[in-house]
N, C-alpha and C positions, 0 to 999 in steps of 0.2 A: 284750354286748347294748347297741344303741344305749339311751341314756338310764337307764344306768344298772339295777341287780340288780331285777328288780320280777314274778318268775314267781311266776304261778300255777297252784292245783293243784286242780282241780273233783273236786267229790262230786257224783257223780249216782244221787240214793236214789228208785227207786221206779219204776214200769213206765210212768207217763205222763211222769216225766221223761229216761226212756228213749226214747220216741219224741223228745221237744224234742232233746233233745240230739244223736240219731242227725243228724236232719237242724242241726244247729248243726255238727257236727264233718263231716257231707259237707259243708256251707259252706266251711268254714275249708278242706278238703281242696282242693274246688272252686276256690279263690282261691291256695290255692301252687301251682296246675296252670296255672294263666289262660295265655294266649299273651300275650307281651311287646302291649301298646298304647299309641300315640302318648299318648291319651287318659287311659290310667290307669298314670301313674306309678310303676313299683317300690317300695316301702319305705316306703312309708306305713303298714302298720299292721304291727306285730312279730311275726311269727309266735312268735319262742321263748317268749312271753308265754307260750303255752298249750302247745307243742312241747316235746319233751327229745330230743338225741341217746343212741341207745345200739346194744348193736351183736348180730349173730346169732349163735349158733353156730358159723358159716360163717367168722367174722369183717368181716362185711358189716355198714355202717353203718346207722340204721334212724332217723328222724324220727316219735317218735309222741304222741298227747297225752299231757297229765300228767294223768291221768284214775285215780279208782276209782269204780267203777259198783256199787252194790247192788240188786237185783231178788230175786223168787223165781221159784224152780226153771221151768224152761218157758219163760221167754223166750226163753232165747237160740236154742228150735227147734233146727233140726242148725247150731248152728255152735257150735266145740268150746268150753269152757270157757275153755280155755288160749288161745285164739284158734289162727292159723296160724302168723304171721309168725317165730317162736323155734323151731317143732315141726322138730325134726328126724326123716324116718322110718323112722331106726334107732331111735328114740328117743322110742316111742309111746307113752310114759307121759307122763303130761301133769304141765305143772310148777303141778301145783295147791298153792296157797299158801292158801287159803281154806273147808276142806272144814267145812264145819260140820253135817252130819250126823251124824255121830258119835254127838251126844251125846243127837239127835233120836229117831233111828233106833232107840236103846236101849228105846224106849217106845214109838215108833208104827212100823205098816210098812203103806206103799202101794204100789200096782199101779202103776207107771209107765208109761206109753205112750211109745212110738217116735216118734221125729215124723220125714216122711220129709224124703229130704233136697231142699231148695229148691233150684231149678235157680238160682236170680240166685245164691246164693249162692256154690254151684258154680265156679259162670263168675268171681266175683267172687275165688275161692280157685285158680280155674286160672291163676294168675300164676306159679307154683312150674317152674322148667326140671323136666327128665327128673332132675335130680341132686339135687333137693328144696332147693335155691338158690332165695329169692323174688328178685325185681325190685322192687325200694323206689327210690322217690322219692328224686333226689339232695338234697340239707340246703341248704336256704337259708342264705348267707353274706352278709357283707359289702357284697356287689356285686349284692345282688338278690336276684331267684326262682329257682326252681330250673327250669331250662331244661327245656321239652316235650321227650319222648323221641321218638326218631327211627323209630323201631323201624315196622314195620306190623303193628301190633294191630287186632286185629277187636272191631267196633262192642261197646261192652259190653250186655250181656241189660239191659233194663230192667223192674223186678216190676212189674205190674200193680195197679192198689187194690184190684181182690178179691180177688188173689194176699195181700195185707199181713194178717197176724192180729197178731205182736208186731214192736218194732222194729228187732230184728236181722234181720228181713226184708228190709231194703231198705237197713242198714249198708252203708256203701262206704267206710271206713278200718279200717287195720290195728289193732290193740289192740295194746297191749303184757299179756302172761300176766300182770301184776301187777294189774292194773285190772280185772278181773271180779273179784265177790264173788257166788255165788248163797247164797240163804239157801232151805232146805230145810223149812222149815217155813211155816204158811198166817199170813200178817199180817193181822187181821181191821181191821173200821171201826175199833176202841176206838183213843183215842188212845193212854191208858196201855199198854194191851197191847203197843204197837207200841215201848214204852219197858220194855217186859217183854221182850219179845224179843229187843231188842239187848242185855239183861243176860243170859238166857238162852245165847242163839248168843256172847253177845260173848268165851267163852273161846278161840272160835274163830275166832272171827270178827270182831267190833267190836270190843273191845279188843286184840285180837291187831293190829288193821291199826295200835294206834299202837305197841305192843310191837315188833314184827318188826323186823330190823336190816334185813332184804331191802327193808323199805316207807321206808325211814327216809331213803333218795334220796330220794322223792318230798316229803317234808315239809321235808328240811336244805335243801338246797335252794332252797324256795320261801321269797316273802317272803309272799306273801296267799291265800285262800283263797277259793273261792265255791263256793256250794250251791246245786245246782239237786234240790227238793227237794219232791216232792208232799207237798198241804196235807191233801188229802181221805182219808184211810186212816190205817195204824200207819206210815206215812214220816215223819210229821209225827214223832212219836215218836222213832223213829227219827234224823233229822235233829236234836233239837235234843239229843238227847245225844249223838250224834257230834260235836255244834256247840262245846258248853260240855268235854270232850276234849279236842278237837284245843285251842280256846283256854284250858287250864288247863295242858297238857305242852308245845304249841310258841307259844302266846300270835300265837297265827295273826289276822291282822287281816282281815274277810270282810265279804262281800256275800253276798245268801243271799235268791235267787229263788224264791218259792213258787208250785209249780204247779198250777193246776185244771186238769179235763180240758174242763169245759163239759159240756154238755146229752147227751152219748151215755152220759154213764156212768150215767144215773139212769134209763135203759130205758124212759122215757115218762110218768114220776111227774110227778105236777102241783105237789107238795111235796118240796123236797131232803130227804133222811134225815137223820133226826137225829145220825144217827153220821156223816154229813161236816159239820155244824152243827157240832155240838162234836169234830171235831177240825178239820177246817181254818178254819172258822170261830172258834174259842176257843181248844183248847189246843193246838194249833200254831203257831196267828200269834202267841197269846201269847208260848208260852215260848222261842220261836225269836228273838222280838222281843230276848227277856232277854239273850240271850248272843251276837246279833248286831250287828254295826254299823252294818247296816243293812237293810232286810228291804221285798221287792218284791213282792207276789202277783201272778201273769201268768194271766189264764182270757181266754178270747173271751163268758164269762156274763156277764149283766145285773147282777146283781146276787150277793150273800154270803147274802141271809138265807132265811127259813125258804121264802117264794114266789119260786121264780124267774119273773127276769124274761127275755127274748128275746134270742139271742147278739147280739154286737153288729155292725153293716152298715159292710162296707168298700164304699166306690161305685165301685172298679174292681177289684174282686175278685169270684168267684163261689166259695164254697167251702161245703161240707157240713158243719152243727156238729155232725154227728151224727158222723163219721169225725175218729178222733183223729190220723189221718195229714194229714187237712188240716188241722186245729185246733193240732197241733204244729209243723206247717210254718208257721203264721204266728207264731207265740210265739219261734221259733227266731230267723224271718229281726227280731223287732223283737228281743230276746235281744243280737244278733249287731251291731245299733245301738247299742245302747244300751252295751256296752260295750266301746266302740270308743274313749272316751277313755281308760283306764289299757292300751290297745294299741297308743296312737300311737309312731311310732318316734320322733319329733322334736317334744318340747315334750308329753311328756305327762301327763296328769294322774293320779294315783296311786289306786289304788283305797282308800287311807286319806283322801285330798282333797277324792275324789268324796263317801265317806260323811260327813265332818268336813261339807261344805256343805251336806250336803243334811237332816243329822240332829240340827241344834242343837236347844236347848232342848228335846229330849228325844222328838223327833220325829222317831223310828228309823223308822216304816213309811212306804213312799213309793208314789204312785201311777203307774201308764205310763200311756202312751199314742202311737201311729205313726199315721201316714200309706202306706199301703203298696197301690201305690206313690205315689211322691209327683208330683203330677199336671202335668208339663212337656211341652206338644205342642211339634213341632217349630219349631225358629224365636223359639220363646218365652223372654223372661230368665227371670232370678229374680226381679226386682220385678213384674213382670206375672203372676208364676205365685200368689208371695204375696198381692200382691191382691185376686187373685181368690178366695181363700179367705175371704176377706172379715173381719166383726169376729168370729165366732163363733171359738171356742178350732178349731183346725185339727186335732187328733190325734182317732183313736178310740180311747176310752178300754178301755184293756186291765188292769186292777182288780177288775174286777167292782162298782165303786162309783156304780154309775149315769154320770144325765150330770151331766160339771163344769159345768157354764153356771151361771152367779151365783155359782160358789163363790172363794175368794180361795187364791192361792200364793203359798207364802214364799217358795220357793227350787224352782229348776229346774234340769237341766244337757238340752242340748239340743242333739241332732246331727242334720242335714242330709249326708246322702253320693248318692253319682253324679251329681252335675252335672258336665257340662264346663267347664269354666273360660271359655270365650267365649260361655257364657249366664249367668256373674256376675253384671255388671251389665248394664244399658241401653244400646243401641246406637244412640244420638239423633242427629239429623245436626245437624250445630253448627250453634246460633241455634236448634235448637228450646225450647222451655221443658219442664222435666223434668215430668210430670203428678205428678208426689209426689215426695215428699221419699226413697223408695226408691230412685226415676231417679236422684235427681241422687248417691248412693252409687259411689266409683271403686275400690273390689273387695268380691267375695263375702262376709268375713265381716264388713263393715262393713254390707250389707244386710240380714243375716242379726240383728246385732246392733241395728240399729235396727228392726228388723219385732218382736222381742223385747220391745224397749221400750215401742215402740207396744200393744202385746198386753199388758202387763203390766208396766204403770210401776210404778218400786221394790220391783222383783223383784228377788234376787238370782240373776240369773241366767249359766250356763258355757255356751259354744256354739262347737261343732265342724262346720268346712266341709268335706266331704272328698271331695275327686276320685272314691275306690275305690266303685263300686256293690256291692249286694249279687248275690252268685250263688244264680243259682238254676234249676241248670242239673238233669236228672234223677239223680235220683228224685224233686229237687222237684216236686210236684203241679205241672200247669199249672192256674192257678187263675185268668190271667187270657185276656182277652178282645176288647180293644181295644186293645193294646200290640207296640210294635214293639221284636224282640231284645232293646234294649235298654233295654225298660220305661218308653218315651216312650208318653204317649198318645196316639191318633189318635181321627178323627172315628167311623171304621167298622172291624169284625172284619176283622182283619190274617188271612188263612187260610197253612196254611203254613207258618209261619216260628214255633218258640217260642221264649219269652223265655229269653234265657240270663241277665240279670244286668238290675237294679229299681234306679231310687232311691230311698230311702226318709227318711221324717223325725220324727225319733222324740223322745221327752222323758221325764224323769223327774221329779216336782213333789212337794213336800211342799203337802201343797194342805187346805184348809178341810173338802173334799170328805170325807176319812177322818174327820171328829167326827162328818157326819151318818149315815154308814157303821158305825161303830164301837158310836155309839149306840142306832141301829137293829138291829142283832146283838146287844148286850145285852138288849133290849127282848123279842126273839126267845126271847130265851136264857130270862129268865125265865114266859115259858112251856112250858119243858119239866122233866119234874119225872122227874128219871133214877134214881127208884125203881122208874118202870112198865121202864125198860128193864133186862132181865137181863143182857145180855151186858156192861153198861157195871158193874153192880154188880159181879158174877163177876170181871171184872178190877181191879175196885179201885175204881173210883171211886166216891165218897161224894155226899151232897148240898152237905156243907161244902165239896169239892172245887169247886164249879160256884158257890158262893157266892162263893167267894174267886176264881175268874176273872172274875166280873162284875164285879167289885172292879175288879182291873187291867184290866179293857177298858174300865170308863169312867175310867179314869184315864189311860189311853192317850188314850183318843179325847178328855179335858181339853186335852189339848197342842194338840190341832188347832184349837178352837179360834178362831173366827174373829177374835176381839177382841185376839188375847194377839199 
């Protein structure tokens, strides 16, 4: 691998980080397929980062993510546990490695339902010849991508959004049989529960994934980790004992994405429930925070505490907060930015680099925020497009921390992708005088890095220019509007034609913003008194328990800050 050993191995715990990710991995699928363009470069960003070769039954080679997925029972709808891509159908027994019923089952028995089977799906599983041979994607090398097949294939089915109930609905990559984990039993809100549970199933299941010599590729292997990891449920739970695991047996060095769903999961409530208050609110960001290196929550919500506030407005987007299909499809494509720098192939920053900058002095949790898409009409540079953004902070903030305006940033890393390279800089006819100090910039990341400056002197701030746009070709939702193919904006509805690939411009800040965030969720917190709630007792938690996370959350939220 160009730049050196530096793969990673994602955990994706929980059903809303199952949707982010379904559409994160058709991205990434989407962008090894691309057709060769003058425009976008080959090898820019490393696929093996996230990729592992291995081979079929058949002895056919096979490119798939380094992925274990955890969910409960039903997601995956008809598509088989084991996945396809290994099933031989002589060989109908599925190579399940993760059965954790067993010990469930002893005690409880449910009525299970059929679920029938989904025609996308189908179509998406009809790639197998007569001889149960699939057709996998040739392996990117050396020399590039992996060449478009020649073949004439018929249009693929594409699921409809009223077709989508879970995310393996509208999955469009292969799995490898090692990477599904169902868990058989119900994860309720409690956070502890959700840390009862993986004690519970882990004979089978959470501590068997670090046990198992079969899984033990996936970890020897890798050098870093990252979790994409719902905040609002027992994932949180879940996730931060998986977390402090993996980094106690393989001292695994991670990032570790916390996901909200936003406003559809609270069914019309005018008050978030206290049981996603205290866990992804408290005991999640907390103890995740503990044993993470760095820790990111992603929601399209207003705000963390007890009142929500309004999902937050992209001004070239139209999408529905209520549908986690749309709400996951933007978390993904900013997701898919944002770590774009420990995937560069050439000169890249490490995902230990990225956490070291951005989490000094003790300032592990960090704020997002994109631009999406990032707003270039035709004919327009990059100092003209900046500009016009004016003084206000340019991203929408994707934290749930309200808005940053007057708050101050320590540290940011900051990527810009799909520009063309002959809309870098300024194209001034000589003797004209530059209108700003951006004009007169003679390439893109010197623009990039003075627009930076300008916006936030004596920031330490990393910033990445990068050719490749985002794809966002279907199943992605069309969600825009006034944009041409390729996510330029225009004056009027472009009819016709949809967007196949966006630029977008995304950032990550240790920003002021989390003390008044932080502090205001302790605030919250001490008016909930979790002796009226039973379910939270019943599994353990104390009022000592909720004493001593207020503790650590204003001690957290001390780092931020504004003076320090």
């Amino acid at each position: 691998m160009a730049g050196g050993a530096r793969e990673v191995l994602t955990l994706q715990l929980g059903h809303f980080a199952g949707f982010v990710g379904t559409h994160w991995w058709n991205q990434q699928d989407a962008a090894l397929g691309r057709a060769t363009d003058a425009k976008e470069p080959p090898g820019e960003l490393c696929p093996d980062v996230l990729y592992r070769t291995g081979r079929t039954l058949h002895g056919q080679e096979t490119y798939t993510p380094r992925l274990i997925l955890m969910d409960l029972k039903g997601s995956l709808s008809s598509l088989k546990e084991e996945g396809g891509l290994y099933r031989d159908k002589q060989l109908d027994a599925a190579i399940a490695w993760c059965d954790a019923g067993e010990l469930i089952r002893a005690h409880h028995t449910h009525k299970e339902e059929l679920y029938p089977n989904n025609p996308y799906l189908q179509d998406f599983l009809r790639s197998a010849d007569s001889d149960g041979v699939w057709r996998v994607k040739s392996i990117p090398n050396d020399k590039g991508l992996p060449p478009l097949t020649t073949s004439a294939t018929p249009k693929p089915l594409i699921p409809t959004e009223g077709s989508i109930r879970v995310w393996s609905d509208f999955l469009r990559v292969h799995l490898h049989p090692r990477s599904i984990c169902m868990i058989r039993i119900t994860i309720t809100m409690v956070w502890s529960l959700g840390s009862v549970v993986y004690l519970l199933a882990g004979k089978q299941v959470g501590e068997s994934v670090l046990k198992e010599p079969k899984l033990h590729f996936y970890v020897e292997e890798c050098d870093y980790l990252q979790i994409l990891c719902d905040l609002h449920d027992g994932f949180s739970g879940v996730g931060a004992k998986a977390q402090r695991c993996y980094k106690m047996k393989f001292r695994a060095r991670d990032i570790t994405w916390g996901l909200l769903p936003g406003p559809y999961h609270r069914g019309g409530e005018t008050r978030i429930p206290v049981g996603t208050l205290l866990n992804a609110d408290s005991f999640g960001l907390v103890h995740l925070t503990a044993h993470s290196s760095l820790v990111c929550p992603l929601s399209l919500d207003g705000s963390l505490g007890l009142r929500p506030e309004p999902p937050v407005n992209f001004p070239y987007l139209h999408y529905d907060a209520t549908l986690p299909f749309h709400c996951s499809a933007i978390l993904a494509t900013a997701l898919d930015t944002f770590t774009a720098p420990y995937r560069l192939c050439s000169s890249p920053v490490s995902m230990v680099q990225l956490a070291g900058m951005l989490s000094f002095c003790g300032k592990k949790v960090v704020t997002a925020g994109a631009t999406i898409p990032f707003p270039l009409a035709p004919g327009q540079s990059l100092p003209d497009s900046l500009l016009q953004l004016g003084g206000a902070t340019p991203w929408t903030p994707l934290s749930a921390c309200g808005d940053p305006s007057g708050t101050r940033c320590f540290a940011q890393s900051v990527v810009l992708r799909g520009i063309d390279r002959a809309c870098h800089t300024s194209q001034l006819t000589p003797g004209t005088p530059p209108p700003s100090s951006l004009h007169a910039c003679t390439t893109g990341e010197e623009v990039l890095a003075q627009y930076l400056q300008q916006q936030q002197p004596k920031v330490m701030s990393s910033s990445h220019l990068l050719l490749t746009p985002c794809r966002v070709v279907p199943p992605y939702p069309q969600l825009f509007s006034s944009h041409s193919p390729q996510g330029l904006v225009l004056d009027g509805s472009l009819k016709g034609a949809a967007v196949e690939s966006i630029p977008v411009f995304g950032a990550l800040c240790s920003s002021s913003s989390l003390h008044r965030t932080l502090e205001a969720l302790a605030g919250d917190l001490t008016k909930v008194d979790v002796r009226r709630w039973a379910s939270f007792m019943d599994a353990g938690v104390e009022h000592d328990d909720v004493a001593e996370l207020l503790q650590e959350l204003r001690s957290l939220a001390q780092c931020y800050q504004d003076g320090d």
